[in-house]
N, C-alpha and C positions, 0 to 999 in steps of 0.2 A: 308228432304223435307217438313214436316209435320212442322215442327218450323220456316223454312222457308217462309213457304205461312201463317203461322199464324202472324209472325210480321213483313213482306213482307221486306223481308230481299234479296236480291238478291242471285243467287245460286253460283254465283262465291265468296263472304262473304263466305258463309260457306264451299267452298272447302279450302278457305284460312284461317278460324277456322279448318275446317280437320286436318289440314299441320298444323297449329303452334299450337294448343291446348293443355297440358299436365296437369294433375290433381295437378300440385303444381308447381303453376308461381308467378313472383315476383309483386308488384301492377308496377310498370315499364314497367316489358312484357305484363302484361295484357293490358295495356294501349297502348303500342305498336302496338299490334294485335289488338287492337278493330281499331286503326288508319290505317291497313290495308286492312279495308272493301272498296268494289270495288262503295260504296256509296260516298267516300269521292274522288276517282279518279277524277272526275269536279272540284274540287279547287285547284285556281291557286294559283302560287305565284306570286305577282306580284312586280316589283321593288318598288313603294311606301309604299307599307308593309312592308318593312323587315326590318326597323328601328325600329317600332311600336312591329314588331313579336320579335325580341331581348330583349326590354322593356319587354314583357308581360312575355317572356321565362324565365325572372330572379324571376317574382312572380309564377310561376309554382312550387309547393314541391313537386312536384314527377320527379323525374331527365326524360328529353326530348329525349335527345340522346348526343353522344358526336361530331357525323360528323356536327353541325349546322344543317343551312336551307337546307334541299334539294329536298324539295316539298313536295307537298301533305300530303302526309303522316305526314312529322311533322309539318303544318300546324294545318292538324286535331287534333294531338294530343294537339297542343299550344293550340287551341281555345276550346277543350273538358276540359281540365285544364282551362281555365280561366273561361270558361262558371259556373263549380262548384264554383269556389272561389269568381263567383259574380261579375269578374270586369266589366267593359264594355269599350270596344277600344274606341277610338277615331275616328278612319277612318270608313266611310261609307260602305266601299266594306266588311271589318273585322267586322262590326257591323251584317251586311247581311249573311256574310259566320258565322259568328258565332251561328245566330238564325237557318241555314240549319244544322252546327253540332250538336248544343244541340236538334231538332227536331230528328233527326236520333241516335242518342247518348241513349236516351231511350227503342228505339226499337230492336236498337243492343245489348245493356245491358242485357237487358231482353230475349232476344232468346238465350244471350251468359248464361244466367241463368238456363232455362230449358233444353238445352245441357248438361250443368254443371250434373245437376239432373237427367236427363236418363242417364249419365255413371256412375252415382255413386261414383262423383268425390265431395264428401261433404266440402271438405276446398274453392275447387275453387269455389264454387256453395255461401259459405261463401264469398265469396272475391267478387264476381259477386255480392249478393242481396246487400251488402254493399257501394256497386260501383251504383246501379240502384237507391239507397236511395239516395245515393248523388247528381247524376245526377239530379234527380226529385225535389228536395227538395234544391239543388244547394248549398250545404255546403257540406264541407269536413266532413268524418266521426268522424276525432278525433276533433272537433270544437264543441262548444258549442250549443245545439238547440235553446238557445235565441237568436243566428245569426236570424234567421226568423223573427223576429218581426218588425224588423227594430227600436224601439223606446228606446231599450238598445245602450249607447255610446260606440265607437268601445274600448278607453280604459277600460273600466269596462269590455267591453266583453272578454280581451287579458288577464287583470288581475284573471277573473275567469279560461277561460285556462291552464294561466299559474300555479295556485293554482290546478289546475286538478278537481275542486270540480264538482263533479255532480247531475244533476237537485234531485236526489233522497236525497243528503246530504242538499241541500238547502233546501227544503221540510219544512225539519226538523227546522229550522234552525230561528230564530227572524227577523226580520227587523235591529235591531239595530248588531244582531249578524252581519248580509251580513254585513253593512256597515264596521264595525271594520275588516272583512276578505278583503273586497278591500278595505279598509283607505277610505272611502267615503260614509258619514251616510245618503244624500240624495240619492242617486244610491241605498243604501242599502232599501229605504222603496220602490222604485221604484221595486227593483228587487224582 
């Protein structure tokens, strides 16, 4: 009740954390179950979306569901996925319903955090603050933090990815050196 009324979270949400919660879920189920909050039950699906929601559902990395569209629920889930990965719909009504899930999307994270942390369930409580950074900060957690800047180019940023290097090896690291690790010596004094 107490987490509830702190991140006004409805109380039917947390009977439905009650019921599906367990101290070691996959990022899938969690994603699932945050998409079964009784906050997201007002979004429709409506037939000019479901082309658009297909699209968006192939840029999704964390698998949606296997039954397709079947409302709500994996609506929310499509748009809380895209919300982190930054994209932005095209359709007006998906642009709207997407700023109502990523507002709500925080507040549910985050109550689903302190939950986590009064059972004493440490890995989920892990998987939840990692979940709330993303949402907040709208990048995926295994992605690069230069994502944020906006002024790093999206291949330089894919090329670092995909070398796995991290902010803390760069550090370290020349201007001339970055550039010879992505073959690109201007991007390298940029970076």
């Amino acid at each position: 009740g107490r987490t509830a009324s702190h991140y006004y979270i409805d109380h039917r949400t947390i009977e439905t954390f009650k019921e599906n919660l367990q101290p070691h879920l996959s990022d899938e189920t969690l994603l699932r179950v945050i998409s079964l909050s009784a906050e997201f039950e007002q979004l429709r699906l409506r037939d000019e979306e479901i082309k658009e929601l297909e699209q968006l559902t192939m840029g999704c990395p964390i698998q949606v569901g296997t039954s397709g569209l079947d409302g709500s629920k994996t609506k929310a889930n499509i748009l809380l996925q895209t919300h982190i990965s930054s994209v932005r719909p095209r359709s007006f009504t998906l642009v709207s319903d997407l700023n109502y899930v990523s507002q709500n999307a925080g507040r549910i994270t985050r109550g689903l955090f302190e939950i986590a942390l009064q059972k004493g369930w440490s890995a989920l409580a892990a998987k939840l603050l990692r979940l709330c950074r993303s949402v907040d900060l709208k990048i995926w957690w295994d992605r690069t933090p230069l994502r944020q800047f906006g002024k790093v180019r999206r291949d330089v940023l894919e090329k670092i990815e995909n070398r796995q290097v991290t902010i803390e090896k760069m550090r370290d690291m020349s201007a001339s050196d970055l550039g010879v690790l992505i073959r690109n010596t201007r991007a390298g004094k940029q970076l």
